[in-house]
C-alpha positions, 0 to 999 in steps of 0.5 A: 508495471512492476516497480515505479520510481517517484521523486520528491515532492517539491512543495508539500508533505507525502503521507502513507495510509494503511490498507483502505478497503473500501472506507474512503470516508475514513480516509477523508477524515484522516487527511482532514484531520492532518490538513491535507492539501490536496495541491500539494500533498501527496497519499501513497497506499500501501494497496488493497483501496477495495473489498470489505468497505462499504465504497470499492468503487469510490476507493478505485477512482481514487487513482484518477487524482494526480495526488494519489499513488498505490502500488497493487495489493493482493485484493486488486491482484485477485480481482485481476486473476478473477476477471482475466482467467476466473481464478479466485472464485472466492474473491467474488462471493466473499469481497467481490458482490460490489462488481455486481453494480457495475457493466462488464466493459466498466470492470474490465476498465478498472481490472486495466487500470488495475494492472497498471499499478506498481508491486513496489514503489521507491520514492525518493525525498530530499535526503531519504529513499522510502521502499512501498509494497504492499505485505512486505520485503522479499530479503534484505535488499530493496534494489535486488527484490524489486527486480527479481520476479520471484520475489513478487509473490511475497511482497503482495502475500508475505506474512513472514515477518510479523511471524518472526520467521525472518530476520529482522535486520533493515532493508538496505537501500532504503531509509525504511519500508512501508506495508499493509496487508496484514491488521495489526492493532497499531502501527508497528514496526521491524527493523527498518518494515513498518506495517500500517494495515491497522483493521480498517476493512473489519471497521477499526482504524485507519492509519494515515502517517506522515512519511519524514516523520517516520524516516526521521522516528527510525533515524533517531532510534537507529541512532541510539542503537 
């Protein structure tokens, strides 16, 4: 699947986490500390659930709960090219140890489900449109990227914008976009780009944020521009 289209959730809050990396226990801290309501709220990663972390496995059968979205980090991407045609042999001797507790036809399950997942999410709230890849925006519009094959790379390896060798004019398309990818040492944001992966796979923090909060933070600045 390349791109999935959600809509709004009718009856709770939407939350965006940074890249997990195998530490369910912090992510479960974090929804506990926001009042998570698992029968209403809704988690949208910005990929990467596996490696590093102490709990891949656990991060994965995250996927099997309805509140729970994630569209395909590199690290999933690269378990995928590992199982399917051996590319990445690095992937398992630097990230991949934790496959090792697992049956062959249980990876080739999870590698299935992995495959499944979206590069790009565009979820839809009341009165806002949110753009989800995993590192981050390939150009300017988010319509045009999600479709464009060639852009997929980018948008699950990109480091170009927080190198500052892309203009940092918004996305349009959408009221912001979110990513992880790569660990910044807070939540930081470009233009209309917001970067969540804050270290938690080297044992820092894990950020979990409020979605209209952000939208509503980047319409007030945008306002006072």
């Amino acid at each position: 699947m390349v791109h999935s289209l959600i809509s709004k959730n009718e009856s709770g809050r939407d939350f965006a986490v940074g890249d997990i990396h195998g530490h369910i226990d912090l992510l479960m801290e974090e929804l506990s500390y926001v009042g998570f309501d698992p029968s209403r709220d809704r988690v949208f990663s910005v990929g990467d659930l596996i490696d590093r972390g102490p709990k891949s496995l656990d991060c994965l059968k995250l996927l099997d709960e309805p509140w729970f979205y994630a569209v395909r980090g590199n690290h999933e991407q690269m378990m995928i090219d590992w199982f399917s045609c051996d590319a990445f042999p690095s992937w398992i001797r630097n990230y991949g140890t934790w496959t090792q507790e697992l049956q062959r036809t249980e990876i080739a399950a999870w590698v299935e489900r992995l495959m499944s997942l979206p590069i790009a999410i565009t979820l839809k709230g009341e009165t806002s449109t949110v753009g989800i890849c995993h590192a981050e925006p390939c150009g300017h519009d988010w319509a045009t990227m999600i479709d464009d094959l060639t852009c997929h790379q980018q948008m699950m390896w990109g480091r170009k914008v927080l190198r500052g060798d892309v203009d940092p004019r918004p996305v349009i398309g959408v009221d912001i976009t979110l990513h992880g990818h790569t660990p910044v040492p807070k939540m930081r944001r470009i233009g209309n780009r917001y970067f969540l992966d804050t270290g938690a796979g080297d044992g820092d923090k894990l950020t979990v944020m409020n979605i209209a909060t952000l939208v509503q933070g980047y319409r007030d600045f945008a306002a006072l521009a």
